[in-house]
N, C-alpha and C positions, 0 to 999 in steps of 0.2 A: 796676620795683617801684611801687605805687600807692602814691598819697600820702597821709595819715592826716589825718585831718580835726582829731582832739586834738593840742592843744598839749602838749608835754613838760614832767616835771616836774623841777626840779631838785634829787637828795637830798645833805644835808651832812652828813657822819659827823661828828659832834662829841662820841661817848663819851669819846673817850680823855681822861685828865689829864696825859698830856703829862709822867713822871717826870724826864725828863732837861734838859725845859725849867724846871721848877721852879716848877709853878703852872697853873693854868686857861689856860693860851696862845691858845687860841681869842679867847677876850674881851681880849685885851692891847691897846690902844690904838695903832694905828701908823701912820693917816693924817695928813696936815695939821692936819684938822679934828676929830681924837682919832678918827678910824673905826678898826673893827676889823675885823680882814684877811678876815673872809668876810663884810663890806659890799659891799666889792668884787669879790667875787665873785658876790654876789646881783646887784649893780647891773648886770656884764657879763651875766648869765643872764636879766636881765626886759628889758633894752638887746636883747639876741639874739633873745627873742621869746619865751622860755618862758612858761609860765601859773601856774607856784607854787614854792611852796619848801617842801620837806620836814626838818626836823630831825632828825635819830636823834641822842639826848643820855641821857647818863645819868641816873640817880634823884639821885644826888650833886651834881650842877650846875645841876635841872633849876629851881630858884628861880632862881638868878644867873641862870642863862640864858634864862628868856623875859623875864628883866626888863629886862636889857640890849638884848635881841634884839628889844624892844619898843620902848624908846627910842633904837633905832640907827636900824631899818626902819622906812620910815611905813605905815600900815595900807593902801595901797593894795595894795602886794603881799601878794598870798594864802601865808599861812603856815599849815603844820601842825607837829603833834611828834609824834612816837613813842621810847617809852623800850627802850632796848635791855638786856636784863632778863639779870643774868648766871645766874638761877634757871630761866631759861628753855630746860630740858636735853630730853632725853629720860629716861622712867620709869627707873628703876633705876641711874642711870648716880652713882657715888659721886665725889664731889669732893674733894680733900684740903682740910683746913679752911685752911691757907695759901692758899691759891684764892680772892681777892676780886675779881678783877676783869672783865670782858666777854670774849667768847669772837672776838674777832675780825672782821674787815669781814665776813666769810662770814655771822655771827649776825647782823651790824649791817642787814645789808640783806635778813634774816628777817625783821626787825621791821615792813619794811613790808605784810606782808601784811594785808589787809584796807584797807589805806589808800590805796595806789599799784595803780592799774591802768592806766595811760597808761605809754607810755615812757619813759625817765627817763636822766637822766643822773647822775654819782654824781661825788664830789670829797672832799677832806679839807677839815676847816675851818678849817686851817692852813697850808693853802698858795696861792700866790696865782698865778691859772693864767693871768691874759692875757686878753684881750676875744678875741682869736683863738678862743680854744678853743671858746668857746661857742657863735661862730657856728659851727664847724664841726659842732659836735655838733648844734646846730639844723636844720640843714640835714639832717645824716643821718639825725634822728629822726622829722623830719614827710616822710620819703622812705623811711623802712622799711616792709615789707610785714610786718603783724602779723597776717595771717591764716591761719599754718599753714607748714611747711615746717619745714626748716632754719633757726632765727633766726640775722639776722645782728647782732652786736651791734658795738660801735665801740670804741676809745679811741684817746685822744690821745695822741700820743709828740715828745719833748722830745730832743735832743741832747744825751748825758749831761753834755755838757760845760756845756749850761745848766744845769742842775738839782744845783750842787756847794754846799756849806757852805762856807767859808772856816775855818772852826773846830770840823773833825772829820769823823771818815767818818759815811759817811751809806746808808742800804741803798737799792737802785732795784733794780726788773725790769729786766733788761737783753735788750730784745726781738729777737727771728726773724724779721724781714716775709720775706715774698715778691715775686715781682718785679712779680707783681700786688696788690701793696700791702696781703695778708692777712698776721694774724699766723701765725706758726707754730711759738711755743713762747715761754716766758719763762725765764731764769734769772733767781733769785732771789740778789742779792750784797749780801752782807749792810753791807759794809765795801769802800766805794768811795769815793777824795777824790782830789786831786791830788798827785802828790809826785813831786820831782824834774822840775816843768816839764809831765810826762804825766798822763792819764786813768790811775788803776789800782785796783783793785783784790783785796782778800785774804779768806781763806776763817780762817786762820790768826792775825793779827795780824803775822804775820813775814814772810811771801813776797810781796809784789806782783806782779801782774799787770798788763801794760798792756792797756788797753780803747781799739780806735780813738775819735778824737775825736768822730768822726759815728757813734759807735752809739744807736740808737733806745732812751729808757728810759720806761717806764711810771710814772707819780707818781699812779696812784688815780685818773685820770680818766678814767671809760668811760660808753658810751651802752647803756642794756639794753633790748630788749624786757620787758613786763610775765613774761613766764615763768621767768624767771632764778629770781625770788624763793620755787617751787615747785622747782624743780632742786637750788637751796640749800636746805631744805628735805628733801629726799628725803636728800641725800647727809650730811646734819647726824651723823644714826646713825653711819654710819662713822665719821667723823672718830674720835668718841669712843672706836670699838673698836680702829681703827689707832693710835689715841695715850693706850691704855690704862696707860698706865707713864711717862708722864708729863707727865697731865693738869696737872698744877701750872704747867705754862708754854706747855703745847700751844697754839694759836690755829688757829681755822679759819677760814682768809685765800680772800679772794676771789677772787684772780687762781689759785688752785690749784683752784678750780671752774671757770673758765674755762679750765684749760689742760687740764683731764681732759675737759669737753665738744669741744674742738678733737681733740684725742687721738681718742676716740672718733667722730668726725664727727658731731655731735648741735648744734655750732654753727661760725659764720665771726665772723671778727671784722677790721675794717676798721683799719686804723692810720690815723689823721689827724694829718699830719705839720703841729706848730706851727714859726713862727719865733720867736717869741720865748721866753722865759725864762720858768722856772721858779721863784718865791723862795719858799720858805719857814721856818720857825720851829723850826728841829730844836734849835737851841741857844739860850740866852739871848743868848748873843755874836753870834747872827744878827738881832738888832733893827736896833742900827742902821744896817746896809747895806739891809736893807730900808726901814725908813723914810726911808731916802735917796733908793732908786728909785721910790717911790711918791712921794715929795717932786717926783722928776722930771719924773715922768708927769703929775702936776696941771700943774706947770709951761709942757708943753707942751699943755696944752689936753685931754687922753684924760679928766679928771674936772674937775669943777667944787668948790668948797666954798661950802656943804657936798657931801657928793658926791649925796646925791636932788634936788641942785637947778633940776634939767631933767627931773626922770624922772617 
């Protein structure tokens, strides 16, 4: 594959508000130095070599959020925003008026069109993914051939057993590679923790299923070619007409366009196998083990404080 002369950009979903956390979680403070958990994620992403950071934030946050986002980041790093607009439907399509909220990753990374044409890698802005990921995704992003074919797209995959809450099930793609290290499907599990010593998870609340320990799980982090954003897009209509009855909670999720283009051979997508862990912020009860291991991680030297202090 030829190697791409643009640098990748790195997008942060940060519509959501995070009901079950109980508050703006994105901007929660949980470094050493009061950083907030997608500091360090931008910092491994400009570290790795990217060239910007793109925000997808809501109309609701979006004050708090370039203000803090302003005095976190120093202006060296290149930042944009885009609002991810839950009005932003197709013609005729009726909402039920309980319906306030954004239509899903699938909509969230519509929002870049017209903004993002470079490669891009995408992540939550809640979860905290490791200096690994980034370089891996760097590496596949200024190595993708973007001039036609079959796109290949990337993500990164985590050992479900890294990627647990201590304080509740929690959902993960639970991935298909191949032996040539493509995916080849994802299930979606909605309610997966540990119990009873094992990996398990249930569809039910009542039945547990065990999950080997070493099964590959997808946490939102993938590397796209620029065309993904027109595909989502194209397939937005549907969503609407397949989840005509019950719009009020439908979402059109990203890895579900990714798994209809694999399905149909329209894309490949590379698993990039991390070793480290996965932490992030699904509960409030998840703080402080987080900011424990980030506590760590300075500790041994992986960040500085404050942490732009080298960058």
């Amino acid at each position: 594959m030829s190697e791409t002369t643009i640098r990748p950009a790195l997008v942060v979903m940060a519509a959501g508000i995070g009901s079950r956390f109980g508050g703006v979680k994105q901007l929660e403070p949980v470094g050493v130095g009061g950083e907030i958990i997608l500091e360090y994620s931008v910092h491994d992403a400009v570290k790795a070599g990217f060239g910007r950071v793109v925000f997808i934030i809501s109309e609701k946050i979006e004050e708090e959020f370039k203000e803090r986002v302003s005095s976190r980041i120093p202006s060296s790093v290149r930042r944009d925003f885009c609002i991810q607009d839950p009005n932003n439907i197709p013609a005729g399509v009726k909402v039920p008026p309980e319906r306030k909220k954004p239509w899903g990753t699938g909509q969230a990374i519509m929002s870049l069109k017209g903004i993002v044409t470079e490669p891009f890698a995408v992540i939550n802005a809640d979860d905290y993914y490791g200096a690994e990921a980034y370089r891996l995704l760097f590496e596949h992003l200024t190595r993708t051939d973007i001039s036609g074919g079959v796109p290949e797209y990337c993500m990164i995959g985590y050992g479900v057993a890294n990627t647990l809450s201590e304080n509740g099930a929690v959902a993960r793609g639970v991935c298909d590679v191949g032996e040539d290290g493509f995916l080849r499907g994802i299930d979606e599990r909605t309610k997966v923790m540990r119990r009873g010593g094992r990996v398990r998870y249930s569809e039910d609340g009542e039945n547990w299923i065990a999950l080997p320990e070493d099964s590959m799980a997808s946490m939102n982090c993938w590397g796209f070619t620029p065309d993904v954003i027109d595909r989502l897009a194209e397939g937005f209509p549907r969503f609407f007409e397949e989840n005509a009855d019950r719009l009020d909670k439908a979402e059109y999720y990203l890895p579900e366009l990714v798994g209809r283009q694999l399905r149909e051979g329209k894309a490949r997508v590379k698993v990039l196998e991390s070793s480290e862990s996965c932490c992030g912020m699904t509960y409030r009860e998840d703080l402080p083990k987080l900011r424990e291991e980030l506590a760590a991680f300075t500790a041994e030297g992986k960040y500085t404080v404050p942490i732009w202090k080298n960058l």
